[in-house]
N, C-alpha and C positions, 0 to 999 in steps of 0.2 A: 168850312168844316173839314174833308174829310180830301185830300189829294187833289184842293182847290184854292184860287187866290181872290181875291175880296179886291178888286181896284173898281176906280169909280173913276169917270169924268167930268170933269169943270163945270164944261156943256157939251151939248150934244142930243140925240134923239134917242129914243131907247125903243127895243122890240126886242121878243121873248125867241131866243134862239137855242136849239140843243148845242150843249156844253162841245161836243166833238166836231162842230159847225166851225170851219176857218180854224180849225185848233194849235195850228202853229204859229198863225199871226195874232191871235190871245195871245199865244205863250211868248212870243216877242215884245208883243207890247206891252205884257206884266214885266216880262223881268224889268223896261227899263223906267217905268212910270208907277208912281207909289203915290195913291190920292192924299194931296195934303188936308182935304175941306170936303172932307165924304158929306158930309152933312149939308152941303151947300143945296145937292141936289132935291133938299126934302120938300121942295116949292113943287118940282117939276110934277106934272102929270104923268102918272103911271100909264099902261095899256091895261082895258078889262079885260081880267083875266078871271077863269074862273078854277077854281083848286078842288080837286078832289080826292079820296080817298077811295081805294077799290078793295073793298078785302076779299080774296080770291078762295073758292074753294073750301081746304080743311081748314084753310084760316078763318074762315065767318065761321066755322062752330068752337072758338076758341074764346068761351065765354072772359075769361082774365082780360085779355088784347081788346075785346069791345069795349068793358069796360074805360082801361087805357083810353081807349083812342076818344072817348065820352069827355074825357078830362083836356085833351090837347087840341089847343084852339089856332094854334100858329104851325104855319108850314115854311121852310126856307126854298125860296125859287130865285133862280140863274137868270141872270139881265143881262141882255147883251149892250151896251151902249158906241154910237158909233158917233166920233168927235172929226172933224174939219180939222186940217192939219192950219187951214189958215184962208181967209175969203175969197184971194183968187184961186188957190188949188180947189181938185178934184178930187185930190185925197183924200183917206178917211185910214182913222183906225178905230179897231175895236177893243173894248174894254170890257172886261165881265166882273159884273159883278154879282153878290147874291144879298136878295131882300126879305124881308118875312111879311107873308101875307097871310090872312084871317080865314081859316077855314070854316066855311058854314054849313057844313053837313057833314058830320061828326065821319059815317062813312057808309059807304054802298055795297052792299055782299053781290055778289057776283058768280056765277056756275063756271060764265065763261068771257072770256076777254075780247070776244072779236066786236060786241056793240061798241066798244071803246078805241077802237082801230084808229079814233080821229086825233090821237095823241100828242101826235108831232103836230096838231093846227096850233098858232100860238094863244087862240082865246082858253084853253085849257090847261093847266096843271096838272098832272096826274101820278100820285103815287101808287103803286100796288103792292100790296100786302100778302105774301108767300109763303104758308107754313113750310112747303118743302123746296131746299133749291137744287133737289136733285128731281123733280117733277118735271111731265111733259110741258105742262104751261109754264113752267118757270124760262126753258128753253125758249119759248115762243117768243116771251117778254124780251130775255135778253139779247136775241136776234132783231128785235124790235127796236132795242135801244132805250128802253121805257127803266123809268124808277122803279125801282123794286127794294123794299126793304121788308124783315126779317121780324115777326113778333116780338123777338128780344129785344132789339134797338129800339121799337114800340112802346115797349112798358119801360124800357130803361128812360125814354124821354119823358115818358110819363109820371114818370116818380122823380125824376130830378125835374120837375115842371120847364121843361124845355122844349123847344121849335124843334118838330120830325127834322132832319136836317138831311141836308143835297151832298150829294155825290154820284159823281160821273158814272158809276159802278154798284153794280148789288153788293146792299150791305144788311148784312142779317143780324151781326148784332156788333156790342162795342167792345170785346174783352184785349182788342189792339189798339182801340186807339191812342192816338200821339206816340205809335212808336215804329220807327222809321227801322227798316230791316232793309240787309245786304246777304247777296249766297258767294260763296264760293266753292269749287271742289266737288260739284255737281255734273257728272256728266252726259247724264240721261236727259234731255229734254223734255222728256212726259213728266215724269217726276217735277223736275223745276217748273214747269208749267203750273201743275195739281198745286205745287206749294203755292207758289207767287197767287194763285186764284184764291185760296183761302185762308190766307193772309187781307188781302182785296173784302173778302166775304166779312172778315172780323176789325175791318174799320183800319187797319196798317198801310203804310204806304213802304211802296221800292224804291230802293237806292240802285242803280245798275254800278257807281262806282261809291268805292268806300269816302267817306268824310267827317269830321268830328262830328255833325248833325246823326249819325248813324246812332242808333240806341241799343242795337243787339246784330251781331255775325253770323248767320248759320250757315255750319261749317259741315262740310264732307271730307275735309282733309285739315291736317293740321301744317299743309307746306300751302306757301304762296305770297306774295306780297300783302293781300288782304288780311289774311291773319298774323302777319307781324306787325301789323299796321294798330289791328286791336288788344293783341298785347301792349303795345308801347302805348295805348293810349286809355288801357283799362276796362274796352268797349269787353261786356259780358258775350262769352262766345258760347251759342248753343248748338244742337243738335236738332235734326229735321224732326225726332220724335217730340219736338216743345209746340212746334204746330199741329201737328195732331192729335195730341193730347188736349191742347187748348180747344179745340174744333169739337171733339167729345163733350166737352163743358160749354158747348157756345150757347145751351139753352139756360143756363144759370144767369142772371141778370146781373148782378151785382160780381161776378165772376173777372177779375183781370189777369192775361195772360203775366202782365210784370211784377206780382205778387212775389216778393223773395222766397217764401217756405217752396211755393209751387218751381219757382225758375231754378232754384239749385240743383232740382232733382235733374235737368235734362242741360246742365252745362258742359261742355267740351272739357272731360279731365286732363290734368296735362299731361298725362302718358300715355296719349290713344294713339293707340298704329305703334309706339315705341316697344323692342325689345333689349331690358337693360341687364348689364353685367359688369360683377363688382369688382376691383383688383386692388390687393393693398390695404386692405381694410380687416379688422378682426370676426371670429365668425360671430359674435353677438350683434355688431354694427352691420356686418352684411346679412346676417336673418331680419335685423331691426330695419334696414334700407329696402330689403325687398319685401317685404310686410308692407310699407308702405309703397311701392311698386306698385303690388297688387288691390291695395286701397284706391288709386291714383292712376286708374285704368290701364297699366301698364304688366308687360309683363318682361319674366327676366331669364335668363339664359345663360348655361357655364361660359368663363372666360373664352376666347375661340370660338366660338360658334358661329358658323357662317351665316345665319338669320338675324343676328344681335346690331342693332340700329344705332347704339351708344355705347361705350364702353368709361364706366365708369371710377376714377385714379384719384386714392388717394394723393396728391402731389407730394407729401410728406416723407411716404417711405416708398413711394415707388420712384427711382430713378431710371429706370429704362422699361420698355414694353416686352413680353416674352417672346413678342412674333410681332412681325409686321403687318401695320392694319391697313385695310384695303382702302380705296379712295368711298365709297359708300360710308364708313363705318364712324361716326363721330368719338371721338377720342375727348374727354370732356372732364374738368377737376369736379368733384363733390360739390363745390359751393353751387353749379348748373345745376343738380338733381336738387338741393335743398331752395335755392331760389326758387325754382319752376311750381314746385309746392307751395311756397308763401304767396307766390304773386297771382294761385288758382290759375297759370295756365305757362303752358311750354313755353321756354325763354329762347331767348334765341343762343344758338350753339357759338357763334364768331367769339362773343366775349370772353367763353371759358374754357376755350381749347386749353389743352393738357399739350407742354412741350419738353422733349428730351431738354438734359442739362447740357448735355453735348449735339444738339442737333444743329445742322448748318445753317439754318436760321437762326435760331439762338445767337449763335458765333458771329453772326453778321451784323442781327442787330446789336448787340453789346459792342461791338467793335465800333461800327458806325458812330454809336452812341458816344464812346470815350473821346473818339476823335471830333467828334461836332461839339462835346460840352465845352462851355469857357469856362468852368473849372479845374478841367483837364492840365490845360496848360500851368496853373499853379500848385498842381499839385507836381505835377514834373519838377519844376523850379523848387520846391521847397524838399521836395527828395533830394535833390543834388545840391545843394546849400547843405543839406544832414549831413550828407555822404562825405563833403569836402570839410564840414569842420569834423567830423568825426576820422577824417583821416590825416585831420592837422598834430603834427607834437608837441611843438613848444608855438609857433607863432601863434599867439591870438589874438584874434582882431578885436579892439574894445568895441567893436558897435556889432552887436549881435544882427542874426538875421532880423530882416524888415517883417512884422507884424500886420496879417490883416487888419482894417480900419474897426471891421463889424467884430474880430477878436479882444478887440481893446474896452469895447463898449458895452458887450453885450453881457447881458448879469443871467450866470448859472452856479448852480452849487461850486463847481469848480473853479471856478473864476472869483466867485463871491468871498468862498471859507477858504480858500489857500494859501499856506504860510507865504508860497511864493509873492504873493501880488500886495505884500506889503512896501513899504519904502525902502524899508533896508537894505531889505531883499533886492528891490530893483538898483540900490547903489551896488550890491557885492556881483549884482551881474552885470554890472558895466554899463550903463544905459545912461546918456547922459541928461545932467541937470537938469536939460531942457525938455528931455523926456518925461520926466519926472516929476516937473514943476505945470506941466501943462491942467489947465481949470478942469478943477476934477467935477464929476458927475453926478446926479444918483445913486450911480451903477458902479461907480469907484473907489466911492469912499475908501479910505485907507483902515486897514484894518489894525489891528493891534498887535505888535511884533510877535508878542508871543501868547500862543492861545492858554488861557487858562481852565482846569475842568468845570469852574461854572460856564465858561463860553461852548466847550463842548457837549453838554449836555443842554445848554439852549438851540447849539446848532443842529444837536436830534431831532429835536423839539420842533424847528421849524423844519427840517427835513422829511419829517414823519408827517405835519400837518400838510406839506404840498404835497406830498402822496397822494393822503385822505382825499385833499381837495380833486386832484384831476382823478380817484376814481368812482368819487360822487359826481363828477362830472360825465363821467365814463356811462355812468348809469341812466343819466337823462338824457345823454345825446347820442347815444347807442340803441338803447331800449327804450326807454319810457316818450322821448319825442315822435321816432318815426310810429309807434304804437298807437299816438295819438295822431295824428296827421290825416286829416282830411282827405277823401279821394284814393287812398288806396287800393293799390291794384287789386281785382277781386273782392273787393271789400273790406270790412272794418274785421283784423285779425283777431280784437278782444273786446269784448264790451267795455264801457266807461265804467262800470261799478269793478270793475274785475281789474281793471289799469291802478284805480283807486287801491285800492285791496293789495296790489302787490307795491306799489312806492311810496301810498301814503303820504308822507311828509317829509320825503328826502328831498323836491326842492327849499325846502324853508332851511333844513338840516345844512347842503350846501353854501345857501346864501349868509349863516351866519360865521360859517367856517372861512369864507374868502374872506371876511371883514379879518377874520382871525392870522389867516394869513398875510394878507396885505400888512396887518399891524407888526406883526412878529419879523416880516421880511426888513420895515424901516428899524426895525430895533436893531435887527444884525447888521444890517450897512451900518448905522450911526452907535456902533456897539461903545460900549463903557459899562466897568463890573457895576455901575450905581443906577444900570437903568432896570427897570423895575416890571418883571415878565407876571408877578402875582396881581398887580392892577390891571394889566390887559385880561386876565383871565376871568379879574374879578368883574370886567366892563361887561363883558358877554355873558355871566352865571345867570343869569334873567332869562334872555334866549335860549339859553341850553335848556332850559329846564320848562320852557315854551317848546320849544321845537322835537326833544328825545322821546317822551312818554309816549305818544300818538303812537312813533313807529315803532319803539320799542315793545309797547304791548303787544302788537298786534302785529310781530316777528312771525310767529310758529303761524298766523294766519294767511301771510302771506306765502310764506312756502307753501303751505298747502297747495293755496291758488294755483301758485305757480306747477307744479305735481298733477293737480287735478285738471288742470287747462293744457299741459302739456301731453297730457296721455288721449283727451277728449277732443283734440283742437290740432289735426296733423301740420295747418297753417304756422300756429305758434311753434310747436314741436321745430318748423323745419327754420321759423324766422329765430330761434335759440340758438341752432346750430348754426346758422350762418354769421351772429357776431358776435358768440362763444369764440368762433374761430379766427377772429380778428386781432391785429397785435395789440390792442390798447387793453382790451381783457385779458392778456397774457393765460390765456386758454383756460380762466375760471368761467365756470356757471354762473347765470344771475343769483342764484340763492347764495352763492358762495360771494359774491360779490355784497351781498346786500346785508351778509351780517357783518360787514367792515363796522356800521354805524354803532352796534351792540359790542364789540369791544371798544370802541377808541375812547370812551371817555376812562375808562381804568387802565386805559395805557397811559393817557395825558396825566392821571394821578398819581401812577407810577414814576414818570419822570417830572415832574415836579416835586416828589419826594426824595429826587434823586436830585434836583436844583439845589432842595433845599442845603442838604446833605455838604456841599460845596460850596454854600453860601457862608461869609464871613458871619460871626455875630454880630459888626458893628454896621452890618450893610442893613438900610430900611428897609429890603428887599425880604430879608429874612422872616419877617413878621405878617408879613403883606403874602407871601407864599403858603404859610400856614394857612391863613383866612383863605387864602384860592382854593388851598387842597380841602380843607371841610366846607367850602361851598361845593367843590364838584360831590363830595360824599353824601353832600344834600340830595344832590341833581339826582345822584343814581338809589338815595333809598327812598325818594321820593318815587321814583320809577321801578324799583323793585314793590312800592308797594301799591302805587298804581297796578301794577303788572297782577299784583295778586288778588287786586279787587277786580279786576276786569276779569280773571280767571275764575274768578270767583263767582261772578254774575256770569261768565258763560256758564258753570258747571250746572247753576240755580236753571239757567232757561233752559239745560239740556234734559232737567225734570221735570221739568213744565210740557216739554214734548213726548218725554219716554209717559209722564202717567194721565192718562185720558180723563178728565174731571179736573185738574189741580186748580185747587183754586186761587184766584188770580192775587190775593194780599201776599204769596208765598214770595212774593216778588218785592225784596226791599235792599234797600241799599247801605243797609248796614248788616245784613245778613248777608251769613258765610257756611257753603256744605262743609261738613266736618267725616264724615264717613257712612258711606252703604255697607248696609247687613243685611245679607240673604239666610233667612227664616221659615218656618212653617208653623203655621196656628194651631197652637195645643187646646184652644176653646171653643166655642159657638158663639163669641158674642161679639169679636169684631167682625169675624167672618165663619164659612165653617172649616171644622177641625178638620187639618189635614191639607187644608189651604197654602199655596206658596204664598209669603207676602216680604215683603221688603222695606225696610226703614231707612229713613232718611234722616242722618241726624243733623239738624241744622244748630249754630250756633244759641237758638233761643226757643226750637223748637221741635218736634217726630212727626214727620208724613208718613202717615202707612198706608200703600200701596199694596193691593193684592193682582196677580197674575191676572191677565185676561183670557176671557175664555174663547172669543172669536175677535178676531185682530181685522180692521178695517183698510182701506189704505191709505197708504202714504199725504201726507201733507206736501204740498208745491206752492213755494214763495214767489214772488211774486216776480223775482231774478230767474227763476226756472231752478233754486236746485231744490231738490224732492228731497222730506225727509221721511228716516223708514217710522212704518207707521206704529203708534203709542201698545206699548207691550205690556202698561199694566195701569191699573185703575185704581180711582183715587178711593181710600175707605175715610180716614178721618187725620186730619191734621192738629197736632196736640201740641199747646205750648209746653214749656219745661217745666214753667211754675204749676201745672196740676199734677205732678210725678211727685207722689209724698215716699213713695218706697222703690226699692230698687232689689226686688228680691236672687238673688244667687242658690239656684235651688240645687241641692247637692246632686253627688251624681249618687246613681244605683242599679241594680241590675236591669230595673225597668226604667231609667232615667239617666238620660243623656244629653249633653251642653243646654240645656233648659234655662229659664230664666224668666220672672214675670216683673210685671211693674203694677205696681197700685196708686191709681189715680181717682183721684176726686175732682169732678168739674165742679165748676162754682154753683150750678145751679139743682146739684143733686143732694142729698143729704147723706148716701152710703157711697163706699170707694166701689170703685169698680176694679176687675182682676184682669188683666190683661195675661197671658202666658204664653212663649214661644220657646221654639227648638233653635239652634245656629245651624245652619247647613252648610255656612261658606268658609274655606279652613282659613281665612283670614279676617277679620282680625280674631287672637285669641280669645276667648271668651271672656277673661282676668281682665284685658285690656279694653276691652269692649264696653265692661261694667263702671270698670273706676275712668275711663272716657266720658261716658255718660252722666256718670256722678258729678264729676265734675263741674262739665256746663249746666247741669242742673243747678248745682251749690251757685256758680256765678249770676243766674237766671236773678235766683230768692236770694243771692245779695249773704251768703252761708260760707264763710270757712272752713267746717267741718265735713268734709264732704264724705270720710268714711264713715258716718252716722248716719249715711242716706242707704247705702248695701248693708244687706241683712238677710246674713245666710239662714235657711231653712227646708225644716225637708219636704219631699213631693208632695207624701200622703197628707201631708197638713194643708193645705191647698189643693187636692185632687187633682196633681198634675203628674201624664205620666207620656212618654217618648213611645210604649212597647205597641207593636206593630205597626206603623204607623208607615210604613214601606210596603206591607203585607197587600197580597192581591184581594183580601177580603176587606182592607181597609178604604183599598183605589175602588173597589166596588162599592163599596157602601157611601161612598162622593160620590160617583158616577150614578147612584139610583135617587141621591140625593138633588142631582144636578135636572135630574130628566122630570124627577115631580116637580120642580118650580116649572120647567117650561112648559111642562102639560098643565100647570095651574092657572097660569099667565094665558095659555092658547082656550082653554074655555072660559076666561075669567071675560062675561060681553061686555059688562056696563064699569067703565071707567068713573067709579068715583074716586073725588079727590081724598087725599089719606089724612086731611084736617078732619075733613065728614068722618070718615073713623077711627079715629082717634076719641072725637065729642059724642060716638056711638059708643063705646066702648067704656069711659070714663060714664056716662049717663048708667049702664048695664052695670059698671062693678059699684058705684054707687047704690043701686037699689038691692044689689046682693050682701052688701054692705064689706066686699074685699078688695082689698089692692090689685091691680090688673098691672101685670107686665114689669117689668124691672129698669131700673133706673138707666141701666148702659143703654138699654133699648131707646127711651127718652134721648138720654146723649147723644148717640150717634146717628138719630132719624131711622130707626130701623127699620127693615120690607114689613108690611103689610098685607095682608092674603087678602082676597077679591072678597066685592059683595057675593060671589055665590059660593064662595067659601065660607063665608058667615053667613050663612041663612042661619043655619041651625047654631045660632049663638050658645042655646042651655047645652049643647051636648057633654056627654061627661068630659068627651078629651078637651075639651077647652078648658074645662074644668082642672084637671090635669096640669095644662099645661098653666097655668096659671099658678098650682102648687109648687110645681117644681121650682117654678122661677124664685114664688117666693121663699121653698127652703133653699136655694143659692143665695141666695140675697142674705138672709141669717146667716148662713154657716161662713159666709163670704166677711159678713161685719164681723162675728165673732175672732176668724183668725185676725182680719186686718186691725181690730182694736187690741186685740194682744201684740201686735207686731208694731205700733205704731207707740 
């Protein structure tokens, strides 16, 4: 188990001996004997031993632990076995190993520990049970040398049904084990003692030196071999407060000190003990560099400062230092401070020293350096071959200088596309026959004397696509590889959904583009005006149109990412600047990198219309390049209208969160948002008057949404991001098709941007009057109407769409805007708002609103009148409590009853005049 090794003997005799008994000749003869046939021994005869359980003290009244220990029937006990080195020797070694034996008396409470004094006899086993191990008798135990374990390890075995287990050392509970710790940097001996003890107490074992079996550092300094040792190798390096913090939690059972949420908090930042200062850097970059300083436990100090531990140098514009630094003072480029952040802990200084461009080391190694290269020597030689024929007049030699081997063979743009390296060319330069006539290569093919502009607008073409290629390359083996890479220093810099989210499908995008290249490249070496660049393009329009859409939609989503991850995530932040800064990104941002993929296909359509252009009529090319260029225009409006259906379902899910209620059919895939109007209700009957509410026009249908009155919180997915919490509620969701009228109510001194809609559900027999205010100064209200008319017209299958708007005035409809801002209007909502909750707060007996509804309908039956109004029906409307209808005959029911029904009348007579 626990800072113990498990070997066994062949043969041999066995007797029950304390683990610290001969403890150095055990620990020789584990290290070098490793039982192959442990099981052999399960013939032998054990010694009677008998095991017990001591619960001491405040531990017998620790009802939980009895329990536990009721349940645990197995104890692990220490064997010592001693083996014959061979029949004539006298020799012997020992072997320890540990066995599990059957406990039969669950366990024994105890006041005090001396009747047991007989501990060390081998017929006994004895564990003791310690609620406190700062206690006198714990002391006693331990001087004794006796087992002693801790409640918590107790129930812990007891719930993972597991054997009490052996250790050399009190162990009170598990929230360390299997994990091997190392100090450094500690000077105080009491201290390191306290630690090392209870670390010991929580099941952890010591390293005295460091080794990759090391699981965690705890560090007191951030200088020494040990901690560079756990940087290079990734080991998490903490702080003394990780053990006593865990020691606080060591009664929690289920509690592990190597729990990530818990071990971040108490990890060694990588600027502890550091004081940094900036130079060469702009002031937004050096406020932005010391922000994170002061994140990254560090602190910073004006340039000069005689406390300043690092001095930190743009290498770019700084060319010399303002003063001379002192032998303390690290002198260090930008990439050391952004590295030590990525990698969660202090790098080491040697790699990123900062050096004059004139310092006399500089000068030595670069000197050193020319004189040891063996290219040195040819580059000598081939200066002075320049120099002597540039200073020749008339003699010249027919045979030019001698040509590298790897110059001759090797295929680059310039070598490939230049007029020079044709045959002609090589005859007018004097090269002989033989030169000339040698078996040409892949890489040689002879080009064609004279380029024509269809060849040069191919040679864009493939010029522009090896671009593309190495910096989709750039992209994966820059950023998106080491991102994913297993094992990283500090840990994993971004989640897998988050890696997803910003690259998406640029490896696929890549892999189809090399094909692209590779083909284009054999077309230019074996160039001829009849070879045919619209078939290669037409080969891959499958793939393209496979591999664009993914990332292309979901462009503006990845920046995000990258923005949101950047500002939230100092790791990534400082892993951006470090191969932003690198020459293959030529000092662009990933985002800026990443929309390469979002232009290059209407650049390739571009010069392919620029091929064509140059293309003879009688060439088969020319017909064959038309069909490439309207398959790329496929690719991309295929992808602009993916783009716009995807934008479109985001826009849908993004009201499905903002309105509390929405119900879930509003979710379809042929549905598209068309525009929000912020409004306020001129009636009582979708909500009450005065009410904010808000539409939603969709392509087939009206969600209206009213403000909410107390806002709950936030929603948290399942990835961790929170969104903000739903700010308005669902009232009723209307398709197009019940909109028979589209009223445009004039304006007047009492009526302002106004406008109602007359609806008939299907299952009502009168229209209902919808009427609202516009509050939001977009869209106009003109445009607003005949918007609406429109998809309405399209809904019902209607060409006439201004026959659906029908202007009329307020007073004919009882609709009016005036006061409606007025403090006596906010009041009369506000006293409206407080009677439903005190109706609701006395209302005791919750019956369901079916029960009244068939109460209600039974009552105007035997009265013999109509109850309630039809929108009421439509849209499920509130109900007031059984103790609010007790008194069913009262007049104001009465009342209310009436009024509904002359609305209901005066409501049909306009709408059948208007209709």
């Amino acid at each position: 188990m626990v800072d113990n090794s498990t070997l066994m003997s062949e043969t041999g005799r066995s007797l029950l001996a304390d683990s610290s008994i001969l403890d150095s000749k055990i620990t020789e003869i584990s290290k070098e004997k490793i039982f192959p046939e442990s099981t052999s021994d399960g013939d032998e005869e054990m010694p009677q031993i008998e095991t017990r359980v001591v619960v001491v003290q405040e531990a017998a009244k620790h009802t939980e632990l009895l329990d536990a220990l009721e349940t645990i029937k197995i104890m692990e006990v220490p064997v010592i076995k001693i083996k014959e080195t061979s029949p004539g020797k006298s020799e012997e070694k020992l072997i320890k190993s540990v066995v599990q034996m059957e406990i039969k008396v669950p366990y024994i409470k105890a006041e005090s520990v001396e009747e047991y004094g007989e501990s060390e006899s081998p017929e006994f086993e004895t564990i003791f049970v310690v609620a406190d191990f700062h206690a006198p008798v714990f002391n006693d135990l331990y001087k004794a040398d006796c087992r002693v374990l801790g409640p918590p390890i107790v129930m812990r075995c007891a719930q993972k049904g597991e054997a009490l287990p052996f250790s050399c050392r009190p162990l009170y509970c598990g929230s360390m084990l299997n994990l091997v710790l190392c100090f450094t940097g500690f000077r105080k001996k009491d201290e390191l003692v306290k630690l090392v003890t209870l670390v010991h107490h929580m099941g952890g074992i010591i390293r005295r030196d460091f080794s990759s079996k090391v699981t965690h550092l705890v560090a007191n300094s951030t200088q020494g071999d040990k901690f560079r040792v756990a940087v290079s190798l990734g080991t998490p390096i903490m702080k003394a407060e990780w053990i006593y913090k865990s020691w606080e939690r060591r009664n929690e059972i289920d509690f592990s000190a190597a729990a990530e949420e818990f071990k971040n908090e108490f990890k060694v930042p990588p600027f502890q003990d550091c004081m940094l200062s900036f130079l060469g850097f702009s002031d937004e970059e050096k406020k932005n560099m010391e922000e994170m300083t002061e994140m990254q436990g560090g602190q910073h100090l004006p340039v000069g400062d005689e406390m300043c531990t690092h001095l930190i140098v743009e290498e770019n514009t700084v060319k010399d230092l303002p003063f001379e630094p002192s032998q303390s003072l690290y002198v260090v480029k930008q990439e050391w401070f952004w590295g030590s952040i990525q990698m969660d802990a202090r790098a080491g200084e040697s790699m990123y020293l900062f050096e004059k461009a004139d310092s006399p080391e500089l000068k030595t190694s670069v000197s050193q350096l020319s004189l040891s290269t063996p290219n040195s020597h040819r580059k000598r030689r081939r200066l002075r071959e320049t120099l002597a024929q540039l200073t020749r007049e008339t003699d010249m030699s027919p045979f030019p200088p001698r040509k590298r081997p790897s110059a001759e063979h090797s295929l680059s743009m310039g070598s490939l596309l230049d007029i020079s390296n044709t045959p002609d060319a090589s005859i007018t330069n004097g090269e002989t026959p033989k030169s000339s006539c040698m078996k040409p290569s892949k890489n040689s093919t002879p080009l064609p004397p004279k380029q024509s502009a269809r060849w040069q607008v191919a040679k864009e073409l493939y010029q522009t696509e090896s671009n593309y290629v190495d910096i989709l390359t750039t992209i994966i083996e820059v950023f998106q590889v080491p991102l994913e890479k297993e094992g990283q220093l500090g840990g994993p810099i971004l989640a897998p959904e988050e890696i997803k989210t910003i690259f998406g499908s640029i490896p696929d995008i890549l892999d189809v583009h090399i094909k692209i290249k590779d083909d284009l490249e054999d077309l230019m070496i074996n160039w001829t005006e009849s070879k045919s660049i619209g078939d290669l393009i037409l080969k891959y329009s499958k793939d393209l149109l496979k591999t664009y859409p993914p990332f292309v939609n979901f462009f503006e989503m990845s920046k995000e990412t990258i923005t949101k991850c950047e500002k939230q995530k100092p790791r990534f932040h400082a892993f951006l600047k470090i191969n932003q800064a690198k020459p293959e990104c030529g000092r662009q941002s990933l985002a800026e990198l990443l929309i390469r993929p979002v232009q290059r296909l209407p650049s390739v359509a571009l010069l392919l219309n620029d091929l064509k252009k140059h293309t003879a009529e009688d060439n088969p090319d020319k017909a064959t390049l038309e069909r490439a260029i309207e398959s790329l225009k496929e690719v991309m409006t295929h992808i602009n209208e993916d783009k716009r259906k995807t934008e479109g379902q985001r826009q849908i899910f993004d009201v499905v969160y903002e309105v509390d209620g929405c119900p879930a059919n509003l979710l379809s895939s042929h549905r598209s948002l068309i525009q929000r109007l912020e409004t306020v209700a001129l009636g009582d009957d979708l909500c009450d008057r005065g009410e904010q509410v808000t539409l939603f026009l969709f392509n087939d249908c009206l969600e209206v949404a009213r403000k909410r009155h107390k806002v709950i919180g936030g929603f948290k997915s399942p990835h961790g991001h929170t969104r903000p919490p739903a700010s308005l509620k669902h009232v009723v969701l209307m398709p197009l098709s019940q909109i028979k009228k589209v009223l445009d109510v004039q304006e007047t001194e009492d009526c302002h941007r106004a406008f109602a809609l007359v609806v008939r559900p299907p299952t009502e027999q009168a229209n209902l009057l919808f009427s609202f205010q516009i509050t939001s100064e977009e869209p106009p209200k003109e445009d607003w109407l005949r918007m609406l008319c429109r998809h309405v017209a399209n809904t019902i299958c209607k060409a006439d769409t201004e026959n659906l708007i029908c202007a009329t005035d307020p007073d004919s409809i009882e609709v009016n805007t005036k006061d409606m801002d007025s403090t006596l209007s906010r009041a009369s909502r506000a006293i409206k708002k407080t009677s439903k909750k005190v109706t609701r707060a006395f209302s005791f007996s919750k019956t369901p609103k079916r029960a009244l509804r068939r109460a209600l309908m039974a009552h105007s039956s035997v009265e013999g009148q109509s109850f309630g109004t039809s929108s009421e029906n439509y849209l499920g409307g509130r109900l007031a409590s059984t103790s609010s209808l007790a008194g069913i005959h009262s007049p104001s029911l009465v009342n209310l009853s009436s009024v509904f029904e002359k609305r209901s009348h005066t409501l049909s007579r306009s709408t059948t005049h208007l209709i």
